[in-house]
C-alpha positions, 0 to 999 in steps of 0.5 A, spaced: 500 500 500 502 507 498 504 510 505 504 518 506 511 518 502 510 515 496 504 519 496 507 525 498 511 523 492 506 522 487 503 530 490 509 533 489 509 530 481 503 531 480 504 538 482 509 539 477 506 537 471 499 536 472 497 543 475 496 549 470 493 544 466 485 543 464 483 536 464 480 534 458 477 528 460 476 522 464 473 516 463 470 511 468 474 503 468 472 501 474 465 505 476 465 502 484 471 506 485 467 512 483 464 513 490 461 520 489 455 522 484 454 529 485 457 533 483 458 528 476 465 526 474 464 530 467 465 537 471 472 536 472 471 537 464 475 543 463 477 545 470 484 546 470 488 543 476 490 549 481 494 545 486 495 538 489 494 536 497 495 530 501 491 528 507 494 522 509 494 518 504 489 521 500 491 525 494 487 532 492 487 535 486 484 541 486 480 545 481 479 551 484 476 553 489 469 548 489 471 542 485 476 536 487 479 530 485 480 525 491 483 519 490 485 513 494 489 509 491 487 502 496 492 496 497 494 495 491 492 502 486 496 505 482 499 512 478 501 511 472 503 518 468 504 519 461 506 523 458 503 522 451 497 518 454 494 513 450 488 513 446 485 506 447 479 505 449 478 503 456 473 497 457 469 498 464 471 492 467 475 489 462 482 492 465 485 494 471 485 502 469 479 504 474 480 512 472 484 515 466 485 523 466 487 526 459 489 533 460 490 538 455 497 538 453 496 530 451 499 528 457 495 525 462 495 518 468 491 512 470 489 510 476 490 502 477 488 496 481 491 489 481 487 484 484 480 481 485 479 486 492 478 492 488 478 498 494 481 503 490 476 510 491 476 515 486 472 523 489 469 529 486 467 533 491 466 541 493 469 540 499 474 535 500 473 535 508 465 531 505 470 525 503 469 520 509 476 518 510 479 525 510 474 528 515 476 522 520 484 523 520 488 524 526 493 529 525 499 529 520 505 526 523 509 533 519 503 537 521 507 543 526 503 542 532 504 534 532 509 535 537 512 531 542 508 532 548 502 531 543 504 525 541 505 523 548 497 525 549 495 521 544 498 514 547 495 517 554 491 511 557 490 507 551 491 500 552 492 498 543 498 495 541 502 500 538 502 497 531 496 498 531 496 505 534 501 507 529 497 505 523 491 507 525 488 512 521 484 516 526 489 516 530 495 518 526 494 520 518 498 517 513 502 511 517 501 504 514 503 496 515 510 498 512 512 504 515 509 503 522 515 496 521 520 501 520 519 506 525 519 501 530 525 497 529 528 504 528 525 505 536 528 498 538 520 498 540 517 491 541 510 491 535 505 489 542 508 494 547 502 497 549 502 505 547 499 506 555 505 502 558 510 507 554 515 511 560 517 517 557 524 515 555 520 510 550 516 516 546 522 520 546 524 515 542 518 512 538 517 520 536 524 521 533 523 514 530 518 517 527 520 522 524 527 521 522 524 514 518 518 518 514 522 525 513 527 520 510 523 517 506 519 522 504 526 525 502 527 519 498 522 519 494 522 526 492 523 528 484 522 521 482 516 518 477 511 514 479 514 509 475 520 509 480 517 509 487 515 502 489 523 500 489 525 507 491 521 505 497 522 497 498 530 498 498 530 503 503 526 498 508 530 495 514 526 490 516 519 490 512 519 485 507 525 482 509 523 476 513 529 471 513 534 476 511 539 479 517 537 485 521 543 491 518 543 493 526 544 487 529 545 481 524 540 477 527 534 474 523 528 477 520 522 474 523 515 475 520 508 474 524 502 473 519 495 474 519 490 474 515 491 479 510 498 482 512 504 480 516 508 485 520 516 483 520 521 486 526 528 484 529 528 480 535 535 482 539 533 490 537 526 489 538 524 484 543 530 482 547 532 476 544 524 473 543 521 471 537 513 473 537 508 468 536 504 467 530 498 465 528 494 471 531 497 471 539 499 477 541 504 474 547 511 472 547 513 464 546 517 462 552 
C-alpha cells in the first residue's frame, strides 16, 4: 500500500506537471471506485488543476476553489503518468485502469488496481473535508503542532498495541503496515508494547523514530516518477519485507508474524530482547 511518502511523492509530481493544466477528460474503468455522484465526474471537464494536497494518504487535486479530485489509491492502486497518454479505449471492467485523466497538453495518468479486492476510491467533491476518510484523520505526523508532548497525549491511557496505534488512521494520518515496521525497529520498540505502558524515555524515542524514518523517506522519494517509487521505497526498508534476511543493526534474523491479510516483520535482539513473537494471531511472547 502507498504510505504518506510515496504519496507525498506522487503530490509533489503531480504538482509539477499536472497543475496549470485543464483536464480534458476522464473516463470511468472501474465505476465502484467512483464513490461520489454529485457533483458528476464530467465537471472536472475543463477545470484546470490549481494545486495538489495530501491528507494522509489521500491525494487532492484541486480545481479551484469548489471542485476536487480525491483519490485513494487502496492496497494495491496505482499512478501511472504519461506523458503522451494513450488513446485506447478503456473497457469498464475489462482492465485494471479504474480512472484515466487526459489533460490538455496530451499528457495525462491512470489510476490502477491489481487484484480481485478492488478498494481503490476515486472523489469529486466541493469540499474535500465531505470525503469520509479525510474528515476522520488524526493529525499529520509533519503537521507543526504534532509535537512531542502531543504525541505523548495521544498514547495517554490507551491500552492498543502500538502497531496498531501507529497505523491507525484516526489516530495518526498517513502511517501504514510498512512504515509503522520501520519506525519501530528504528525505536528498538517491541510491535505489542502497549502505547499506555510507554515511560517517557520510550516516546522520546518512538517520536524521533518517527520522524527521522518518514522525513527520510519522504526525502527519498522526492523528484522521482511514479514509475520509480515502489523500489525507491522497498530498498530503503530495514526490516519490512525482509523476513529471513539479517537485521543491518544487529545481524540477527528477520522474523515475520502473519495474519490474515498482512504480516508485520521486526528484529528480535533490537526489538524484543532476544524473543521471537508468536504467530498465528497471539499477541504474547513464546517462552
Amino acid at each position: 500500500m502507498p504510505e504518506m511518502p510515496e504519496v507525498q511523492g506522487l503530490v509533489d509530481f503531480l504538482g509539477e506537471r499536472a497543475v496549470g493544466r485543464a483536464i480534458t477528460r476522464t473516463s470511468v474503468g472501474e465505476i465502484a471506485a467512483l464513490k461520489t455522484y454529485d457533483p458528476p465526474n464530467t465537471a472536472l471537464h475543463d477545470a484546470t488543476i490549481t494545486a495538489t494536497a495530501r491528507h494522509g494518504k489521500f491525494i487532492d487535486l484541486a480545481c479551484g476553489d469548489d471542485l476536487h479530485l480525491v483519490f485513494h489509491l487502496a492496497k494495491a492502486g496505482w499512478l501511472r503518468w504519461y506523458d503522451e497518454l494513450p488513446t485506447t479505449l478503456i473497457r469498464p471492467g475489462r482492465s485494471p485502469i479504474a480512472l484515466r485523466v487526459a489533460l490538455d497538453d496530451g499528457s495525462g495518468f491512470d489510476l490502477t488496481e491489481a487484484g480481485t479486492k478492488k478498494s481503490l476510491a476515486v472523489y469529486v467533491v466541493r469540499d474535500v473535508h465531505g470525503v469520509p476518510g479525510i474528515a476522520r484523520l488524526g493529525p499529520d505526523p509533519f503537521d507543526p503542532d504534532f509535537t512531542r508532548d502531543a504525541f505523548a497525549a495521544l498514547l495517554t491511557g490507551r491500552r492498543t498495541q502500538i502497531k496498531g496505534l501507529l497505523r491507525d488512521q484516526s489516530l495518526i494520518a498517513g502511517i501504514g503496515n510498512a512504515y509503522s515496521d520501520e519506525i519501530l525497529h528504528a525505536a528498538r520498540m517491541s510491535p505489542y508494547a502497549p502505547a499506555a505502558n510507554l515511560d517517557e524515555a520510550d516516546i522520546d524515542r518512538l517520536y524521533q523514530a518517527m520522524q527521522t524514518t518518514l522525513r527520510d523517506a519522504t526525502a527519498e522519494a522526492s523528484g522521482k516518477p511514479p514509475a520509480d517509487l515502489k523500489d525507491a521505497k522497498r530498498s530503503g526498508f530495514r526490516v519490512h519485507a525482509r523476513r529471513g534476511e539479517a537485521c543491518p543493526v544487529c545481524g540477527d534474523e528477520i522474523r515475520s508474524v502473519f495474519f490474515a491479510d498482512r504480516s508485520l516483520e521486526y528484529c528480535p535482539t533490537c526489538q524484543t530482547g532476544g524473543k521471537v513473537l508468536a504467530d498465528r494471531r497471539l499477541s504474547r511472547l513464546l517462552k
